[in-house]
C-alpha positions as CSV (number, residue, x, y, z in Angstrom):
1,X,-30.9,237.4,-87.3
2,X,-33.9,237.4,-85.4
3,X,-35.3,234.3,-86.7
4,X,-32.1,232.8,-86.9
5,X,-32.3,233.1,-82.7
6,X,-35.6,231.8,-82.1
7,X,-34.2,228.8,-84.3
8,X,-31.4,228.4,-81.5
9,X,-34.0,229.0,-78.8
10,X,-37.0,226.8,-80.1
11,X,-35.7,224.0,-82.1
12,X,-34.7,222.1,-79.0
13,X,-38.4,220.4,-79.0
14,X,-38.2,219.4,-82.7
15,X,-36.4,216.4,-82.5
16,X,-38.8,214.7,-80.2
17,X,-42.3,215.9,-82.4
18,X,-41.1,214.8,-86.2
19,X,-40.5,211.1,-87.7
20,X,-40.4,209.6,-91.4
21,X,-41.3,211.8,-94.1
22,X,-42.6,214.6,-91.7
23,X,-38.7,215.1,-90.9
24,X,-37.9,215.1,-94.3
25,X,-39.9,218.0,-95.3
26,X,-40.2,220.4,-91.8
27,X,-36.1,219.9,-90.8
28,X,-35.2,220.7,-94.3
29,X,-37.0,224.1,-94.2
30,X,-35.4,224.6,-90.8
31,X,-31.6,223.3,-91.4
32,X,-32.1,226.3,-94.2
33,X,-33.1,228.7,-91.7
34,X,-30.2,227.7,-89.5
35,X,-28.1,227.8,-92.5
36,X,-28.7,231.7,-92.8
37,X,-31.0,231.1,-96.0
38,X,-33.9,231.9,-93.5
39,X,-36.6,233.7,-96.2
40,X,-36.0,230.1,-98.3
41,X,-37.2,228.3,-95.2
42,X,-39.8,230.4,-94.9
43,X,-40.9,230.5,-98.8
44,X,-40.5,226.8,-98.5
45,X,-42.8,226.7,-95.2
46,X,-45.5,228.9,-97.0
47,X,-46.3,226.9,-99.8
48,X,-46.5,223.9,-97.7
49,X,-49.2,225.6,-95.5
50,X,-50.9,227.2,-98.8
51,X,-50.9,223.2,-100.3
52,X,-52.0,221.4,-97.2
53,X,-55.8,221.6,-95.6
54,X,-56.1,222.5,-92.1
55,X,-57.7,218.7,-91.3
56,X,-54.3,217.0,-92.7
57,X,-52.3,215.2,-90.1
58,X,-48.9,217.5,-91.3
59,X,-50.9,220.9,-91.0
60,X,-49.8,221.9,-87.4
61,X,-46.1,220.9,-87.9
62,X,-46.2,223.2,-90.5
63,X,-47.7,225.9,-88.4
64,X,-44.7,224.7,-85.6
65,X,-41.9,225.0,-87.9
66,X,-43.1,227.8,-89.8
67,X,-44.0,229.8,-86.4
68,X,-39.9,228.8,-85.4
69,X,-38.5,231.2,-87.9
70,X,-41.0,233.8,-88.1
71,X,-40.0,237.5,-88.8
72,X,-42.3,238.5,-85.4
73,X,-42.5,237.5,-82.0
74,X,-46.0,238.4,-82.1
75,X,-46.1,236.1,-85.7
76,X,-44.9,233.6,-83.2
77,X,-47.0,233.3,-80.6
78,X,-49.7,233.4,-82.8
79,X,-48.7,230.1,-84.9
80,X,-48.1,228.2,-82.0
81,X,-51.4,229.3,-79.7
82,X,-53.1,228.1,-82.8
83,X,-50.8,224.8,-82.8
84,X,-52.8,224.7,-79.2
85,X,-56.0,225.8,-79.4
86,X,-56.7,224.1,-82.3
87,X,-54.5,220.5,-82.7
88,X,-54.5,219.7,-78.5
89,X,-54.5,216.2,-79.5
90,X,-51.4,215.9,-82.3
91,X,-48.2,215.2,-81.6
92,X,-47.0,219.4,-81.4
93,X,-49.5,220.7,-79.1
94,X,-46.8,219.6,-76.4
95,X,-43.7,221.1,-77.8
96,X,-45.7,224.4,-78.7
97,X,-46.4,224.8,-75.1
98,X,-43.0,224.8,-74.2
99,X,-42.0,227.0,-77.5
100,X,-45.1,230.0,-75.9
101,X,-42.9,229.3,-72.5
102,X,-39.4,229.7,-73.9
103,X,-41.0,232.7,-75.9
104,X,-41.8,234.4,-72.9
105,X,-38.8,233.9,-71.5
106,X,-36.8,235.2,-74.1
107,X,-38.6,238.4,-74.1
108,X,-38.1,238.9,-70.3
109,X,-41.6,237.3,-69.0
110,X,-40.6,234.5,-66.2
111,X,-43.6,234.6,-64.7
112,X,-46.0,234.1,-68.1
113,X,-43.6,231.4,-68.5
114,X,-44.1,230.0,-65.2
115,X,-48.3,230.3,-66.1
116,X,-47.8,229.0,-69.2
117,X,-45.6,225.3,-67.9
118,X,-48.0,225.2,-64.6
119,X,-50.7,224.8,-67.4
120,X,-48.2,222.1,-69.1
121,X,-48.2,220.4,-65.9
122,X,-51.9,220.4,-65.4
123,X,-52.5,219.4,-69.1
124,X,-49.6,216.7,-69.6
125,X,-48.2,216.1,-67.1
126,X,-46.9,212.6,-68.4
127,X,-45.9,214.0,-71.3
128,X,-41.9,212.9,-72.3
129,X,-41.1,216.7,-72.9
130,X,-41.9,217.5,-68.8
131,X,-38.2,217.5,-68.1
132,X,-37.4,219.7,-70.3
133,X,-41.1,221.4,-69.2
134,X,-39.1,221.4,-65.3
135,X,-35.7,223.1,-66.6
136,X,-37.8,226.5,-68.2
137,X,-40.5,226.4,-65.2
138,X,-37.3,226.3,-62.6
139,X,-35.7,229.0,-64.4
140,X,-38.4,231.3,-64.6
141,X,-39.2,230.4,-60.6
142,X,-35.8,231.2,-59.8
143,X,-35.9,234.5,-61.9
144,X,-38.9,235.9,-59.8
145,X,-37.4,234.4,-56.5
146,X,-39.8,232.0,-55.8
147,X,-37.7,229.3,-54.5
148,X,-40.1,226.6,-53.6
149,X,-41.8,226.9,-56.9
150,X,-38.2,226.2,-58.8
151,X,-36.9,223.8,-56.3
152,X,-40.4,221.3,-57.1
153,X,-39.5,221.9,-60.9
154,X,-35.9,220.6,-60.6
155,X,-37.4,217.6,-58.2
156,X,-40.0,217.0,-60.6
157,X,-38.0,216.6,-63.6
158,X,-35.2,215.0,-61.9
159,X,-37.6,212.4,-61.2
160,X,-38.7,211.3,-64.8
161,X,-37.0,208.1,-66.5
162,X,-36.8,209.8,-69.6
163,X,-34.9,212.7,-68.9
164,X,-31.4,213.3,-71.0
165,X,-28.2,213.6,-69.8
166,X,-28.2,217.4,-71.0
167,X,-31.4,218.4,-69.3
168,X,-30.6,216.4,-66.2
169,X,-27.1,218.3,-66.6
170,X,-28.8,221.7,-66.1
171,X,-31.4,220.3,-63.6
172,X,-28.5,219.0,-61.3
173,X,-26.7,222.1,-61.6
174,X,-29.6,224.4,-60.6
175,X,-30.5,222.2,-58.0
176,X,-27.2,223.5,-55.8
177,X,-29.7,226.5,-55.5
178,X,-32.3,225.0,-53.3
179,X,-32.2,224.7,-49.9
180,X,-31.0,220.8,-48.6
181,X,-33.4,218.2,-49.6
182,X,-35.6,221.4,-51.6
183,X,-35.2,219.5,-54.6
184,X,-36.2,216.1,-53.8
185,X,-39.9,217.3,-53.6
186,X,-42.3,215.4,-50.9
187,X,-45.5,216.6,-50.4
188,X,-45.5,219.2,-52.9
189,X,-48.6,220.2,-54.0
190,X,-50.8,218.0,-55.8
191,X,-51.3,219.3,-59.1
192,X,-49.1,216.5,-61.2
193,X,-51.0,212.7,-62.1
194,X,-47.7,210.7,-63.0
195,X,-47.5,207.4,-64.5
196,X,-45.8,205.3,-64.1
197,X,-45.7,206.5,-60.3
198,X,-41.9,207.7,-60.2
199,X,-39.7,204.7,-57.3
200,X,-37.9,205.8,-54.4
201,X,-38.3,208.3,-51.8
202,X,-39.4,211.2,-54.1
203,X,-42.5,209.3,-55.2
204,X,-44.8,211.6,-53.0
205,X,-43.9,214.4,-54.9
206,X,-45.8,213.0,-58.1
207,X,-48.9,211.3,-56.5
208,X,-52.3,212.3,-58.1
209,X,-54.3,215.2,-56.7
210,X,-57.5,213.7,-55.2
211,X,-60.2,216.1,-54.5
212,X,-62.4,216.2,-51.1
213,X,-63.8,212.5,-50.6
214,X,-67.1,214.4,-48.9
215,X,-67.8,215.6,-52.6
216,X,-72.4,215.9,-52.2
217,X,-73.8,213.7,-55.0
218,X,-77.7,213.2,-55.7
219,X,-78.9,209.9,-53.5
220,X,-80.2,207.3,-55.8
221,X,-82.9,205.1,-55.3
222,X,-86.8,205.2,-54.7
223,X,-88.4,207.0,-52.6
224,X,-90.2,206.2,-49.3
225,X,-92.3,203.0,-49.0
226,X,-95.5,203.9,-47.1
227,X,-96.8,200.8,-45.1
228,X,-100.4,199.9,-46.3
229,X,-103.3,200.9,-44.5
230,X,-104.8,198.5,-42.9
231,X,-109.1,198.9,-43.2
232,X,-111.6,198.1,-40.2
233,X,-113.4,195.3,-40.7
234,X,-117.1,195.9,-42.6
235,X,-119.1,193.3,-44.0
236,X,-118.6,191.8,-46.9
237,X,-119.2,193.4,-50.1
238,X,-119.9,190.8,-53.2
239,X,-120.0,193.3,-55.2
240,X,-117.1,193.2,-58.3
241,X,-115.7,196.4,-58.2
242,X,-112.9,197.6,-60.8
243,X,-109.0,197.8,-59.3
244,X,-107.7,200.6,-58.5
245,X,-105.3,202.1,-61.1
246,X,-101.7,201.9,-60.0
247,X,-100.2,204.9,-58.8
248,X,-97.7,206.8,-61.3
249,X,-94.4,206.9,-60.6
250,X,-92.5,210.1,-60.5
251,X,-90.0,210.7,-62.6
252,X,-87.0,212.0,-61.3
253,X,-85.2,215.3,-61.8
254,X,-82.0,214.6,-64.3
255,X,-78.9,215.3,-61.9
256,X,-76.6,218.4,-62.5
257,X,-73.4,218.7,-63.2
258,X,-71.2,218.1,-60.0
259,X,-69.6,221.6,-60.3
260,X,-66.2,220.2,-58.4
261,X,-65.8,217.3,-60.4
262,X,-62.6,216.5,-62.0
263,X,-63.7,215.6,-66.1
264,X,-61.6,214.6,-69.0
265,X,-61.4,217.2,-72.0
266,X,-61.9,215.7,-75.6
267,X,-61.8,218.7,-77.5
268,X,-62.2,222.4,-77.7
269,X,-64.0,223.3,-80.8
270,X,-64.2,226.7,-82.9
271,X,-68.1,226.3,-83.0
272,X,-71.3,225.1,-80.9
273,X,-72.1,223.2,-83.9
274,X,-68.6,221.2,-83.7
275,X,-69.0,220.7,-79.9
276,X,-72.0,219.1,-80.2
277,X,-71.2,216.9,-82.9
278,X,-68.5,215.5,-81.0
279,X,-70.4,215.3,-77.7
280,X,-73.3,213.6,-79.5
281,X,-70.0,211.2,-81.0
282,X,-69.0,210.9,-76.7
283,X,-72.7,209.8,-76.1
284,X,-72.8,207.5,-78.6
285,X,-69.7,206.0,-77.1
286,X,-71.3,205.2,-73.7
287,X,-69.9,208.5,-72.2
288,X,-71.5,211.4,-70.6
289,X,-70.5,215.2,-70.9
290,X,-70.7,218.9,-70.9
291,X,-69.9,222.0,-73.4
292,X,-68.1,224.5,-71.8
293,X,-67.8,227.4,-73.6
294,X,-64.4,229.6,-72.1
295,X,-62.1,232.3,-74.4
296,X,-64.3,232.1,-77.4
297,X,-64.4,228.1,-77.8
298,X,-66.3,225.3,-77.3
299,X,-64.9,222.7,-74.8
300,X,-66.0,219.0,-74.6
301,X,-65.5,217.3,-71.4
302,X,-66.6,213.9,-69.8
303,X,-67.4,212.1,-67.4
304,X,-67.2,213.5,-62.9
305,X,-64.5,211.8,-61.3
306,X,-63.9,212.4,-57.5
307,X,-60.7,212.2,-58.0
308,X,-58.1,212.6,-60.8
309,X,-57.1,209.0,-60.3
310,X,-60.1,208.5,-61.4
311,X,-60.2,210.5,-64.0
312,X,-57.0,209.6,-65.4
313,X,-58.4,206.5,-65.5
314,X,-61.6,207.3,-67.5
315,X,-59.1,209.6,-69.7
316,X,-57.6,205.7,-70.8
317,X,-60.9,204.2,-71.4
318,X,-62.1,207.4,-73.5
319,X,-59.0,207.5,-75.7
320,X,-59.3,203.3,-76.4
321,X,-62.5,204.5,-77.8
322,X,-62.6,207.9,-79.2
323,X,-58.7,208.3,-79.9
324,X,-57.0,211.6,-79.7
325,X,-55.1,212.6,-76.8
326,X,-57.9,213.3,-73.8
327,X,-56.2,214.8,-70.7
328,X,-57.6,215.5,-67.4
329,X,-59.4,219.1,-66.2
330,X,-59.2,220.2,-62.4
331,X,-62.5,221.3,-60.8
């Protein structure tokens, strides 16, 4: 029964994740569990995982569907942080946000729910799911009485083209909760890079966070030309006498890391080892970038960008030439 109702509560995201012969094979499993015949779906989910190698395209849809109908919540969680963690870039990372979210919720936790979408916003925020992203954040806002949170959710997923009718249903209807005009965010605080920038009035509400333009960087350039010294007059010496050797220039100091520079995250990796492979891969690519090592992995990001304009615009260039799905990291 159990799994049969995280089925209900989860499987909303599926549809949008799964094409071609991926469908075939996860749906199947999961039209079983829906059917009742839940340990099928999972025997059927099992083998898949025990016949497919972590590296293989398919392997976190597996983990996704099979961590849908799993006997524990705590089974759950764990399939889907690992959907995360370790697969940021395929196409489930997204959907397994929202499914950690919707977990949360389920087992009475708005407010990790409302942690877990504000990193969804941070992380992809142009992702096609954020509307559905905006109906669990407003909930969960509204459940802890923070009314200016929810109100920005409903505002912010009203405002996305590709928002169904359903979720736009549910939007609308929880909107009637906020204050006049609450919902039609302007001004709202900048944490969401949107693009296409959303038309019409509510377009402030989406515009890129920009970070202090009086950011310190290193000056460049050489240093100080002393004048020559001119010498006194003193007879003439006829004497040939060797030039003297050039000064040495001084080589300057590599510049650190800006510390509140806005950078583009490539990949978080189980190992230094792997890091630096793909750094070295970054470098090779024309691109510069840091390790930073935070909850027991090893995360690659590029570039300093003053703004996240900016870096959404280096995230472009880096995905035309790494690939993957590189998203932008606030100072």
């Amino acid at each position: 029964m159990r799994g049969a109702l995280l089925v209900l509560l989860l499987a909303a995201v599926l549809p949008c994740t799964l094409a071609g012969q991926q469908q075939s094979q996860l749906t199947a499993a999961l039209r079983l569990a829906q059917d009742g015949r839940i340990d099928s779906a999972r025997a059927t989910l099992k083998r898949m995982e025990q016949s497919t190698v972590p590296t293989d395209s398919l392997f976190p849809g597996i983990l996704y569907s099979s961590a849908l109908i799993s006997q524990t919540a705590e089974e759950v969680r764990q399939k889907l942080q690992r959907v995360v963690v370790e697969y940021p870039f395929s196409r489930w990372a997204e959907p397994s946000m929202i499914a950690l979210a919707q977990l949360d919720y389920a087992n009475g936790d708005p407010a990790g729910t409302g942690r877990t979408l504000e990193k969804f916003r941070t992380d992809h925020a142009t992702s096609s799911l954020y509307p559905v992203a905006a109906l669990w954040g407003a909930r969960a806002a509204f459940d802890i009485n923070d009314t200016g949170a929810a109100c920005q959710w409903v505002g912010d997923g009203l405002t996305r083209a590709n928002i169904d009718a359903s979720t736009r249903a549910e939007l609308v209807a929880l909107s009637r909760r906020c204050p006049a005009n609450a919902a039609t965010p302007a001004g709202s605080p900048p944490t969401v890079a949107v693009a296409p920038p959303p038309q019409g009035p509510s377009a402030q509400a989406q515009a890129p966070m920009t970070a202090p333009d009086s950011v310190v960087r290193p000056a460049a350039g050489a240093a100080p030309v002393t004048p020559a010294v001119q010498p006194v007059a003193a007879p003439v010496d006829t004497a040939i006498k060797p030039a003297p050797a050039p000064e040495k220039p001084v080589a300057a100091a590599p510049a650190a890391p800006v510390p509140d520079a806005y950078r583009v995250q490539i990949v978080a990796a189980n190992s230094q080892e792997a890091a630096d492979e793909m750094l070295d891969r970054a470098k090779k690519a024309g691109f510069k970038g840091i390790i930073v090592k935070d909850g027991g992995y090893f995360k690659v990001r590029l570039g300093e960008y003053a703004t996240r304009t900016d870096a959404s615009a280096g995230a472009t260039k880096v995905k035309a030439k790494l690939g993957g799905s590189p998203f932008v990291v606030a100072p």
